[in-house]
N, C-alpha and C positions, 0 to 999 in steps of 0.2 A: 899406108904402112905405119908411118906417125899416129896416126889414130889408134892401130889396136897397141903400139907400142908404149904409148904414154897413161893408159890403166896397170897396167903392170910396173912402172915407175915409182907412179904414185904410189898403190901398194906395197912395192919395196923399202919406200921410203918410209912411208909410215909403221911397217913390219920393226924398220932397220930402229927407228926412234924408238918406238916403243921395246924394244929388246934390251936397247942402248937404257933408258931409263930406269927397268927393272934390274937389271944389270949393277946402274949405279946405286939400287936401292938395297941390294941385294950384299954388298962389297961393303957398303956403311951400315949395317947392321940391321935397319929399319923392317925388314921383314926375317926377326931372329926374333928370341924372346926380350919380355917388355926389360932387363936388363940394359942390353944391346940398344933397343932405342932408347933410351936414355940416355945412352953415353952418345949416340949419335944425335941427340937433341943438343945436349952440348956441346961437341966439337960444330954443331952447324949454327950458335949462338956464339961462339969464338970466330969463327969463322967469316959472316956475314958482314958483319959493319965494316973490316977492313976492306971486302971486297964492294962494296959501296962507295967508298971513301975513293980505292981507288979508279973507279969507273968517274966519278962525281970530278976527278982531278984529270980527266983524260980528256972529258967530253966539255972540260973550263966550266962546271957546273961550283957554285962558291954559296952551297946551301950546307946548316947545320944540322945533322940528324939530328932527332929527338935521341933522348937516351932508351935502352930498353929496360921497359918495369921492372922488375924484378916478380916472379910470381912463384911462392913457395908451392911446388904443386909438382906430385912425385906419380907418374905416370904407373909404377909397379903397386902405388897404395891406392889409388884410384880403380885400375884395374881388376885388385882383392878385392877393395870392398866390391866393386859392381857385381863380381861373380859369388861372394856372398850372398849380397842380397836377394840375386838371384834365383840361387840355389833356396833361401830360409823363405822365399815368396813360395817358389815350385811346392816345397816338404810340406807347406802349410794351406795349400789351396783344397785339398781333400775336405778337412776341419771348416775350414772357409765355407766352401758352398754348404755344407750340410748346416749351420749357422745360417746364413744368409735364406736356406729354402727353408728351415724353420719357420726365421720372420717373414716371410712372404706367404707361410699359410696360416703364420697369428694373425698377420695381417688381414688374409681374406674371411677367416672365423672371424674376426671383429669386424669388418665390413658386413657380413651375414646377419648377421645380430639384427 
């Protein structure tokens, strides 16, 4: 009875986490647009060191974090430009190939010679 009971446990449980997780990802922002993560980048950089600090004092842990870098990097201008790029790569591969199969039959006309 134990036996076919405890597959269906298991899978409960890992149903239950992973519902649970998306859940929490879902409630802080992180699957909203790149605004929303942003702001949820930050409240989990406010966030974090105190909740270290206080685990670090619980568990008589008497270590110094390092501090966190600082890193000027704006997750919604990252994302523009990538999807720029993107897009100015897609518009321009037409032009591209026909370029590129040009020189590959200058090329073999010079190879011929």
């Amino acid at each position: 009875m134990a036996a076919k009971i405890l597959p269906v446990v298991k899978l409960a449980t890992k149903v239950t986490i992973a519902g649970g997780a998306l859940y929490v990802a879902y409630g802080s922002g992180l699957l909203g647009s790149s605004e929303q993560g942003s702001v949820a980048l930050g409240k989990a950089k406010a966030a974090i060191p105190p909740a270290v600090q206080e685990w670090m004092k619980y568990f008589g842990l008497e270590a110094q974090l390092p501090t966190i870098p600082t890193v000027e990097f704006s997750p919604v201008q990252a994302w523009n430009s990538g999807v720029r790029k993107t897009i100015s790569t897609l518009s321009e591969a037409p032009t591209n190939v026909v370029g590129y199969t040009n020189q590959g039959f200058q090329y073999m006309k010079d190879l011929t010679k």
